[in-house]
Phi, psi and omega in degrees: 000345191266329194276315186301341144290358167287324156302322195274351159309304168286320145331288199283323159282357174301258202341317182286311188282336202282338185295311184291322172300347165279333192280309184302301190329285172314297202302317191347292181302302215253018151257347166263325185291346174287323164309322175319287176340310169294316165289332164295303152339274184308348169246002144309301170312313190310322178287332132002280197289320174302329188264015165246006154303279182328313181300315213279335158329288175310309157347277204296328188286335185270358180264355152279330193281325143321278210307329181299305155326309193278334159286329199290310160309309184283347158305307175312267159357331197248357172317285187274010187270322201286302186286120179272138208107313175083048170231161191294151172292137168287136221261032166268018166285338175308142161290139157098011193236117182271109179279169198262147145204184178316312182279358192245346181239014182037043188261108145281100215263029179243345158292318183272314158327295175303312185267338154306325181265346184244030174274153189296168183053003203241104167247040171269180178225003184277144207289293171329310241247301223243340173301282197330309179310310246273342195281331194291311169316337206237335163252330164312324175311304191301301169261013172070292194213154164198162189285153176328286185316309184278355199293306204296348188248347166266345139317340198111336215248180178263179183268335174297341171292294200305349214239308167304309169253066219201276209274046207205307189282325188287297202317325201242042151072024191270313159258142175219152170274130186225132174105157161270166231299322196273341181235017175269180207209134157328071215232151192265158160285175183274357172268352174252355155294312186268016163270322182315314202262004194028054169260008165259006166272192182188148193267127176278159173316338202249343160091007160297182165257119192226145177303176193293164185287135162089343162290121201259124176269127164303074158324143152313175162256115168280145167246152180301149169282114185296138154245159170323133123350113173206160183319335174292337188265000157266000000 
């Protein structure tokens, strides 16, 4: 009687592993699409983390480019405090830096002004504004290249001013940045040597000062001189 129940014994353990065996199969299978699943998810993340690595970059490069600012003011600041009145330093207090004026560059920078606001293409008109480009232009001429920090403290201004007219003066090729941002330096060009030397004008036929070729000059408006009247002309 044992042998005869033995097949069937046997049987019935086939039927349990081949069940387990569908059964491991199925988990298997739905451990793998989880996995699928995870690695995608994870390399979401992976993209995530990098473009807030890029942010926290940009961060960190503007939170120097403050800080920069923010000494250049308080340099400033301990400037006009030191000075009585509150008026500027000359900027030969710099080390390695030659300041510019009328008497060491023989410059009329009241002159260079009047042709700074009425150079082609330059339509601001603020006074304050276009003296500061014109000083800035009259110590690059002197020392050839300088640094932000001293360009902006021998002028006067903070960097976010000073970073507006910079980028006034490059635009129209007066200036150039050389180097990289954090250890380059300000150097004037040879078209801003020659608005400095007032070699960018040229003599119109009449022995006037006339703007550059190709540039359109504003004439006044003439009005005719009134004539007389006479019966024919009512």
């Amino acid at each position: 009687m044992d042998n005869h129940n033995m097949p069937e014994n046997l049987q019935q353990k086939l039927e349990n592993q081949q069940s387990l065996i569908r059964q491991l199969t199925q988990e298997n299978e739905e451990l793998y699409h989880q996995f699928n699943h995870l690695m995608i998810r994870n390399n979401k993340l992976l993209k995530r983390i990098d473009d807030l690595q890029k942010i926290i970059d940009d961060l960190h490069l503007r939170v120097e480019e403050l800080q920069l600012i923010s000494n250049n003011q308080l340099q400033l600041n301990d400037r006009l405090r030191r000075v009585p009145g509150g008026k500027e330093v000359s900027g030969a207090a710099l080390p390695g830096v030659v300041a510019a004026d009328e008497q060491s560059l023989d410059l009329d920078l009241e002159q260079l002004y009047i042709r700074w606001k009425s150079y082609p293409g330059q339509v601001a008109q603020n006074a304050p504004n276009l003296r500061k480009q014109v000083l800035m232009l009259a110590y690059l001429y002197r020392n050839g290249s300088l640094r932000a920090n001293e360009l902006f403290q021998l002028t006067g201004v903070g960097g976010v001013t000073g970073a507006r007219y910079v980028s006034s003066l490059k635009r129209f090729g007066l200036i150039a940045f050389n180097g990289a941002r954090k250890k380059g330096h300000y150097s004037i060009t040879p078209q801003g040597i020659q608005f400095i030397e007032g070699k960018d004008e040229y003599r119109g036929p009449g022995g006037g000062v006339s703007m550059p070729a190709g540039i359109p000059v504003k004439h006044a408006l003439r009005i005719p001189d009134p004539t007389l009247m006479d019966g024919d002309d009512l």
